[in-house]
LUMLUMGU-270450 format. One record per residue (C-alpha): residue number from 0; y, z, x. Coordinates in Angstrom, 1 decimal, padded with zeros to 4 digits. Each point is the difference from the previous one (the first is absolute). Example, Ala and Ser with C-alpha at 12.3 -4.5 7.8 and 13.67 -1.06 7.14 Angstrom:
% residues 2
+-----+--------+--------+--------+
|   i |      y |      z |      x |
+-----+--------+--------+--------+
|   0 | -004.5 |  007.8 |  012.3 |
|   1 |  003.4 | -000.7 |  001.4 |
+-----+--------+--------+--------+
***
This chain:
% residues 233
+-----+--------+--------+--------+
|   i |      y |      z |      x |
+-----+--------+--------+--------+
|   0 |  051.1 |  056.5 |  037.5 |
|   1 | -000.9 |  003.3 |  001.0 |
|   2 |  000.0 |  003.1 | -002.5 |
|   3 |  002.9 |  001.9 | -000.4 |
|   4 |  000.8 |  002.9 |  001.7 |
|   5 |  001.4 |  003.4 | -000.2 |
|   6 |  003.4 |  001.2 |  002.2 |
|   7 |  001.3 |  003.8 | -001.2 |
|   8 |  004.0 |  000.2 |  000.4 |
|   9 |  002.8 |  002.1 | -001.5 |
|  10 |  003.4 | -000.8 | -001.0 |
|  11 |  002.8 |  000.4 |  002.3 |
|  12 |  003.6 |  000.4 | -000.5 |
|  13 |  001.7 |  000.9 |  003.3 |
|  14 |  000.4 | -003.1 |  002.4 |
|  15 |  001.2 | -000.5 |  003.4 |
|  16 | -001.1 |  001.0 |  003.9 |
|  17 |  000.1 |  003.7 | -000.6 |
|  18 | -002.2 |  000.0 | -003.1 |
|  19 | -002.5 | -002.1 |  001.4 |
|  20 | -000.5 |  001.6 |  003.1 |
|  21 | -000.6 |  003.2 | -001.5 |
|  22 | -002.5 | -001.9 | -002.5 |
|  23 | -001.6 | -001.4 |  003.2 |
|  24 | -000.5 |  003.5 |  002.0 |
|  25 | -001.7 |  001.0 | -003.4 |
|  26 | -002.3 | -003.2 |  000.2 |
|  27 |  001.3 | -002.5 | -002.7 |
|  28 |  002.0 | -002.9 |  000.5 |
|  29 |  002.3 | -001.8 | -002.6 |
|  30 | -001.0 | -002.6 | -002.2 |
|  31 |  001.9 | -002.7 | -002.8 |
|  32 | -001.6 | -001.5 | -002.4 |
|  33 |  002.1 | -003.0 | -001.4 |
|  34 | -000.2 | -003.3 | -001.6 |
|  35 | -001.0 | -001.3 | -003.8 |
|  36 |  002.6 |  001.6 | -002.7 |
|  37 | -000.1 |  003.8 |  000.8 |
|  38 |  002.5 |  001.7 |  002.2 |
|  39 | -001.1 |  000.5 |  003.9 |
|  40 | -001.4 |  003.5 |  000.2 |
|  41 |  000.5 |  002.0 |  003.2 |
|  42 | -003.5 |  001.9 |  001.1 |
|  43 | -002.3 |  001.6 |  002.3 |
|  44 | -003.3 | -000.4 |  000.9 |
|  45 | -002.3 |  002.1 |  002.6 |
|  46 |  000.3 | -002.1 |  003.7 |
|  47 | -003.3 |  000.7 |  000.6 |
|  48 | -001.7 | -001.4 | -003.2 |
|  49 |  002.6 | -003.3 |  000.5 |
|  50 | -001.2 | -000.5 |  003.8 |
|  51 | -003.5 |  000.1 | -001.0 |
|  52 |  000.6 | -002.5 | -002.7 |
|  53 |  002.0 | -002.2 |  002.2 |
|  54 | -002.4 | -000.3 |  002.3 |
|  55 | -002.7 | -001.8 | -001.9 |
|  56 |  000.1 | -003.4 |  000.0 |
|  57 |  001.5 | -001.9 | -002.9 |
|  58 |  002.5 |  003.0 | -000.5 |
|  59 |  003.2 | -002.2 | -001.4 |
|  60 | -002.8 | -002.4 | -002.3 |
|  61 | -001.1 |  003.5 | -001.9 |
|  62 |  001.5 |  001.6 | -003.0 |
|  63 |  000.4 |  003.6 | -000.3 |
|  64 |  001.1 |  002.0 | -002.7 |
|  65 |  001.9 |  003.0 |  001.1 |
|  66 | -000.2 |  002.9 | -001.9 |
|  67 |  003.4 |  001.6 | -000.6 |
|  68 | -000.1 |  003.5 | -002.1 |
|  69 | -001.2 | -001.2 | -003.5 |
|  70 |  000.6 | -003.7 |  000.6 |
|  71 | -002.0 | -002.9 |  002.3 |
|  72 |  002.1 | -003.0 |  001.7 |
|  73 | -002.4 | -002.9 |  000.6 |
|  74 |  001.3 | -001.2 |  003.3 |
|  75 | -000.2 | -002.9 |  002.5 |
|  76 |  000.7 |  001.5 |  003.8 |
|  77 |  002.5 | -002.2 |  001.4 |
|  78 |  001.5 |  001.5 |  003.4 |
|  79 | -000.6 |  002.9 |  002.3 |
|  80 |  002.5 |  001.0 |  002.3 |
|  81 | -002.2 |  001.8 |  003.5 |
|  82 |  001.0 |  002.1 |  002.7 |
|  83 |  000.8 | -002.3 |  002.9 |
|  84 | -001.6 |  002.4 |  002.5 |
|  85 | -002.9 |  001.7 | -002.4 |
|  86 | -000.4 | -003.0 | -002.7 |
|  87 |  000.0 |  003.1 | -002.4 |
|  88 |  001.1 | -001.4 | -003.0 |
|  89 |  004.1 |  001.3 | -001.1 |
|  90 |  000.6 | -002.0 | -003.2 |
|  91 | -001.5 | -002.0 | -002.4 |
|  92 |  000.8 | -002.7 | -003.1 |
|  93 | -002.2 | -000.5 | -002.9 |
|  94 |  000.1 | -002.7 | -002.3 |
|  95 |  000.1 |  000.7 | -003.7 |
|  96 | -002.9 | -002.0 | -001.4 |
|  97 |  000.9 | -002.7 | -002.9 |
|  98 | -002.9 | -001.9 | -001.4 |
|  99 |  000.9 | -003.5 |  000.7 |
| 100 |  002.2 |  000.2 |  002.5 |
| 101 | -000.8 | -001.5 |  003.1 |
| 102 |  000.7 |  000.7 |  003.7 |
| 103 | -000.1 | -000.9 |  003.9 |
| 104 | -002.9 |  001.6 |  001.7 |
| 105 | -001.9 | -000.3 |  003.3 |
| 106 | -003.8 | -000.3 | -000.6 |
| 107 | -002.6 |  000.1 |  002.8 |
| 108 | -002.2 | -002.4 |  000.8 |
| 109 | -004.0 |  000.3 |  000.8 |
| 110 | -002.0 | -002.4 |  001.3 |
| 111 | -003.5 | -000.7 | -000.6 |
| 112 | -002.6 | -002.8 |  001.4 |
| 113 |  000.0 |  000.8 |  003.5 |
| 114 | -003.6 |  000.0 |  000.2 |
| 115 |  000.0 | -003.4 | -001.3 |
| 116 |  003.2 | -001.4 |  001.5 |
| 117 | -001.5 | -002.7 |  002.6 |
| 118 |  003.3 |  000.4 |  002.2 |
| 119 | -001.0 |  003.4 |  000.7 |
| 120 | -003.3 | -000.9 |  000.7 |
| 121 |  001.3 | -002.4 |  002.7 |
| 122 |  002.2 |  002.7 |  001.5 |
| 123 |  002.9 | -000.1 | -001.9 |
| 124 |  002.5 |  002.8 | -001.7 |
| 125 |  002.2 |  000.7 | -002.6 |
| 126 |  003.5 | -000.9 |  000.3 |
| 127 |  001.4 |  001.9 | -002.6 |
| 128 |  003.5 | -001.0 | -001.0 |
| 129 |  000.9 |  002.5 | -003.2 |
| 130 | -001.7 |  002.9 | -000.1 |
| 131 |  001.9 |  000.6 | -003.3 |
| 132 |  001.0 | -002.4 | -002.2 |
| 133 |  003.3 |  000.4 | -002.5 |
| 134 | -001.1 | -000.6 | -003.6 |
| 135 |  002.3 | -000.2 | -003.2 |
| 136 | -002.5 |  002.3 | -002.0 |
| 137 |  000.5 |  001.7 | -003.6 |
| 138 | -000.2 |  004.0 | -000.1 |
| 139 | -003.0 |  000.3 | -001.4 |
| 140 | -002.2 | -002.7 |  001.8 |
| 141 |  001.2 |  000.9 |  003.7 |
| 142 | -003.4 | -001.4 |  002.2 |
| 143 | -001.6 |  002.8 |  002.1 |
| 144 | -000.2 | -002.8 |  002.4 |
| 145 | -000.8 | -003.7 |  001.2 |
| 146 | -003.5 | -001.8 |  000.9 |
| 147 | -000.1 | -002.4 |  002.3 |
| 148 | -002.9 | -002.0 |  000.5 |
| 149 | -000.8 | -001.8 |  003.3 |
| 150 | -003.6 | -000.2 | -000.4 |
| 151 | -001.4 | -004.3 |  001.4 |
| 152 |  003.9 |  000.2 |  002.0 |
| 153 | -000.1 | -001.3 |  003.4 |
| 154 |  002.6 |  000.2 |  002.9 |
| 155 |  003.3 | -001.7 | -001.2 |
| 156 | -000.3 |  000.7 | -003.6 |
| 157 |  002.2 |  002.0 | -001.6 |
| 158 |  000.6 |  002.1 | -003.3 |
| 159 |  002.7 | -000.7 | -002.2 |
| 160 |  001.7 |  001.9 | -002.8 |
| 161 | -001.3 | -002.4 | -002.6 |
| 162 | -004.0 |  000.6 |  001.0 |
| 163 |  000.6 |  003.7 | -001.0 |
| 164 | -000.6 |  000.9 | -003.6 |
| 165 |  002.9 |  001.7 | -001.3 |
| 166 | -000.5 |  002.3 | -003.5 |
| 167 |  001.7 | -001.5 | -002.6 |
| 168 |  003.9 |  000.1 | -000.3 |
| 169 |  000.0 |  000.8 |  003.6 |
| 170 |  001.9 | -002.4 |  002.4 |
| 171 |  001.1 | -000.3 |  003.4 |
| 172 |  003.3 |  000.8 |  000.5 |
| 173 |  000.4 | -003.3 |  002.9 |
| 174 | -000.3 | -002.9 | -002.7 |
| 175 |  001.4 | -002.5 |  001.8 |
| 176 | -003.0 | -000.8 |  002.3 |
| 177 | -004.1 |  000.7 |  000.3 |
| 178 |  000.6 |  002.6 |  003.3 |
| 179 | -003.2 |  000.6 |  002.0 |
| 180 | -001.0 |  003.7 | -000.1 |
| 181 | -002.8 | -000.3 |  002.8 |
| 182 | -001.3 | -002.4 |  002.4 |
| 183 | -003.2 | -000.1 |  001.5 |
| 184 |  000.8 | -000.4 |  004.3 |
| 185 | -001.5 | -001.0 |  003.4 |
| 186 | -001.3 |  002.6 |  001.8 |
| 187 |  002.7 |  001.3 |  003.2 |
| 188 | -001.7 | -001.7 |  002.9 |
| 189 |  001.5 |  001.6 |  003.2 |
| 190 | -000.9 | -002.6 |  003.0 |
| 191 | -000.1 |  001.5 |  003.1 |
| 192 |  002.2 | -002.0 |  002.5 |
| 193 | -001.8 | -001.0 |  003.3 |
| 194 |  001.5 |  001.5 |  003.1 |
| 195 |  001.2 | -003.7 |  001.3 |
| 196 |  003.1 |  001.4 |  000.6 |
| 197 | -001.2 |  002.5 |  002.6 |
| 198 | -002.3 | -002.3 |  001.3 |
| 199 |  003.1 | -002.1 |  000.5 |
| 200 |  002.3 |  002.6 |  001.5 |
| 201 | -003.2 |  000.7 |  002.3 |
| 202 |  000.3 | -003.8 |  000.6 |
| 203 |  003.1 |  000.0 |  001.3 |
| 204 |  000.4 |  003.2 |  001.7 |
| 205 | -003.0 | -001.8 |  002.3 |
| 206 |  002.1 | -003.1 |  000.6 |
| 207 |  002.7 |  002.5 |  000.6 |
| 208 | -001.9 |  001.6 |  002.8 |
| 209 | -001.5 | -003.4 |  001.2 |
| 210 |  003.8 | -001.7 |  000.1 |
| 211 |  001.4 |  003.4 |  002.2 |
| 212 | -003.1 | -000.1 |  002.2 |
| 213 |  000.6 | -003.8 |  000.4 |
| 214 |  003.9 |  000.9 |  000.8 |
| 215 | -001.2 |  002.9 |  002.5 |
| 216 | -001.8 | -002.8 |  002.1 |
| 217 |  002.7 | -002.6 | -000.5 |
| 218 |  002.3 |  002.4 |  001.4 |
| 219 | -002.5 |  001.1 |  003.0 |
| 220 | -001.1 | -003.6 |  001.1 |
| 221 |  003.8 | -000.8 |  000.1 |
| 222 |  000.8 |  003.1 |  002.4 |
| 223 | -003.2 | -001.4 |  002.0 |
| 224 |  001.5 | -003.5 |  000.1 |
| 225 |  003.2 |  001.3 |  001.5 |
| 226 | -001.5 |  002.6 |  002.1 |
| 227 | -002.0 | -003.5 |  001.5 |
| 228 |  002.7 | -002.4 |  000.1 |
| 229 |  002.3 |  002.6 |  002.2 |
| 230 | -002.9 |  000.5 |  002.6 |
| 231 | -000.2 | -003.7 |  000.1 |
| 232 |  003.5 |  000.0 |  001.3 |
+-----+--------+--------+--------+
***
């Protein structure tokens, strides 16, 4: 797991729309930090410094201690509400941290071995199924991340939760089956369909023409046969 980090806040006391809009227009955003045997504690922390923390990956698998007045709250980030038009971040929960105590988190997952990976070689690509993968992990021994290996994999093999190490007292939060996390895929081969129909259509609109031009002369040799027939008489 990654070192821990710093978040500054402050305490707040007033609660509701108004409050927090004015504490938005000033650039904070409110906070709770909740969880273990302590009371939930209303705070705020500067929106910038959150945003830039949210965006680097592995931001709900890092602990933080915030740093409120003369105290510090180690902390597990557990939601952030955004902006539905900006994404700027409006509200956030924070776990308190209990050693011991274990939770649901989403953990990434890398791969490694392409250069090895005969299915690549041959064309293929990576079918990646989870790109996270729920784990059941304690506190303190949250995984920056998963490896997974497909290094001498050809096309149709696939990677499965149970070929990824796991730290210890880490589990998958599935249990009730080994679910694939990655496969290893054909390549997309477009075939390019010949133009038989057209050359059909072509086809036919010639018998078309060959059938009318048949009909035209029908029709004349007939008037012919007539015009004949009534001289004869």
């Amino acid at each position: 797991m990654s070192d821990t980090n710093m978040i500054n806040a402050e305490t707040r006391e007033l609660t509701g729309k108004g409050p927090a809009r004015r504490m938005r227009n000033e650039g904070r955003m409110p906070a709770i930090i909740y969880g273990g045997k302590g009371e939930p504690i209303g705070v705020s922390v500067n929106t910038a410094e959150l945003r830039k923390e949210y965006r680097r990956p592995g931001f709900f698998t890092r602990l933080y201690d915030i740093k409120l007045n003369d105290d510090t709250v180690r902390v597990l980030p557990r939601e952030v509400q955004l902006h539905p038009v900006t994404d700027i971040p409006l509200h956030a929960d924070f776990l308190r941290f209990v050693k011991g105590a274990k939770v649901a988190v989403y953990v990434a997952v890398r791969f490694v071995g392409q250069e090895e990976c005969e299915g690549l070689k041959r064309g293929g690509v990576i079918n990646v199924v989870r790109h996270e993968i729920e784990l059941m992990c304690p506190v303190e021994a949250i995984p920056d991340g998963l490896v997974a290996d497909i290094a001498g994999m050809n096309i149709g093999d696939s990677v499965h939760i149970s070929q990824i190490e796991l730290p210890e007292g880490v589990t998958p939060t599935i249990t009730d089956r080994d679910f694939t996390v990655a496969t290893i895929a054909a390549p997309t081969i477009h075939v390019e369909e010949e133009v038989e129909g057209e050359e059909d259509e072509e086809d036919e609109e010639g018998l078309e023409g060959e059938e009318g031009e048949e009909g035209e002369e029908g029709e004349e040799g007939e008037e012919g046969k007539k015009d004949s027939e009534g001289s004869d008489s």
